[in-house]
N, C-alpha and C positions, 0 to 999 in steps of 0.2 A: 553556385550550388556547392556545399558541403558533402561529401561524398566520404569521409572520415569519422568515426563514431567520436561522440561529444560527451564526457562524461559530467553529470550533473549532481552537484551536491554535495562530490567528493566523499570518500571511504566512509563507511559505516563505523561508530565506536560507541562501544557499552564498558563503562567502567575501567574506564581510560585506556581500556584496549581499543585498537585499530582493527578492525576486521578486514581481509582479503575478498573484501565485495565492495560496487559502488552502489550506491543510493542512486542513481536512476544514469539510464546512457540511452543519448539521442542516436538513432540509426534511422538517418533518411527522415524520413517522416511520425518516424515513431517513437515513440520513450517508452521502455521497456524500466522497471522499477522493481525495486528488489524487494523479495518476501518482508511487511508492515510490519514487527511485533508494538503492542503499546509500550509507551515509553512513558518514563516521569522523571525527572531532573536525570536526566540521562543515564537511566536504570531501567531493566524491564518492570516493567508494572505487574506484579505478579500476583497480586490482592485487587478487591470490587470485583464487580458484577461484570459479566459476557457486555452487558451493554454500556458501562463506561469502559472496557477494554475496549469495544468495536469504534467505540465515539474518539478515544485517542486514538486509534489506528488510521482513524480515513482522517481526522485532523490532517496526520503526520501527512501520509498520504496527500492531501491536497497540497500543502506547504511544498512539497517538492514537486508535484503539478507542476506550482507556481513559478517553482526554480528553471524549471523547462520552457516556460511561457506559455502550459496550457492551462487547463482548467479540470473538472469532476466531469465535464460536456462532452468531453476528448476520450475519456475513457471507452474503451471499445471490447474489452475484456479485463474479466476477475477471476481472479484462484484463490479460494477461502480454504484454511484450515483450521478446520475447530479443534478443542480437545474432549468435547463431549458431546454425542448427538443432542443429548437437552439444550443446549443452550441456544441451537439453530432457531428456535423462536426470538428469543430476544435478540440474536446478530440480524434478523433480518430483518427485524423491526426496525431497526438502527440504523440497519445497510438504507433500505427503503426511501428513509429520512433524505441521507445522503444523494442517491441516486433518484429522486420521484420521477423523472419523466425519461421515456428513451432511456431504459436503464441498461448498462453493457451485459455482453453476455456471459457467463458465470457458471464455473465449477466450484463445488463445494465435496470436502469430504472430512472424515472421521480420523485424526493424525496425533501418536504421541509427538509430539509436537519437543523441539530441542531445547528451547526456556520453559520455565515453568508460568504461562501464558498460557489462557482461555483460545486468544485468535491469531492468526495469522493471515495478512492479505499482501496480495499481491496484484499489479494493473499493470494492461499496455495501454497506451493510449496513442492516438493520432491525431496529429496538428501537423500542418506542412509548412514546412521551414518559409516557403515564400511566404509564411500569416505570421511567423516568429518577429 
């Protein structure tokens, strides 16, 4: 047993800067992953619609699931930030997509938001090391 956090993914970078966060860290049984913005060639996506913004976010999102050895199934909590209450229909249209069954459980709220980005998400997810 693993008893030491596991960093997954390695640092964050936008626009050839390094960011002082990791993209997701195993702790125990858990992978904790760090706030989603949509990305495009390794820029924020700052143009289209709430719902190709959401569709790249849970993309990325799964991608480093994957890095961790879990899955969209694992997921056991979401932290959404929008920049516009309108748009919550169409992210959760989106989201839905993503999550259809046993969906995790989910805050959402109203956030100027640091990039000039529609969403922002965020998951923990649970998988236990002995299924890794």
């Amino acid at each position: 047993m693993v008893n030491k956090k596991q960093i997954i993914g390695g640092s964050l970078e936008i626009g050839g800067r390094i960011l002082s966060l990791s993209r997701a860290i195993r702790a125990g049984d858990f992978v904790y992953l760090t706030g989603q913005i949509p990305m495009r060639d390794g820029a924020p996506m700052t143009d289209g619609s709430v719902e190709d913004q959401t569709r790249a976010v849970l993309d990325d999102i799964t991608a480093t699931l994957e890095l961790a050895g879990c899955t969209r199934d694992d997921v056991i909590k979401s932290m959404v930030w929008l920049r516009d209450r309108n748009d919550f229909p169409g992210f959760n249209l989106i989201y839905g997509e993503y999550f259809p069954v046993e969906p995790p459980t989910r805050s959402a709220v109203i956030s100027d938001l640091l990039v000039d980005v529609r969403v922002e998400v965020e998951v923990i997810a649970y998988h236990p090391i002995a299924d890794v």
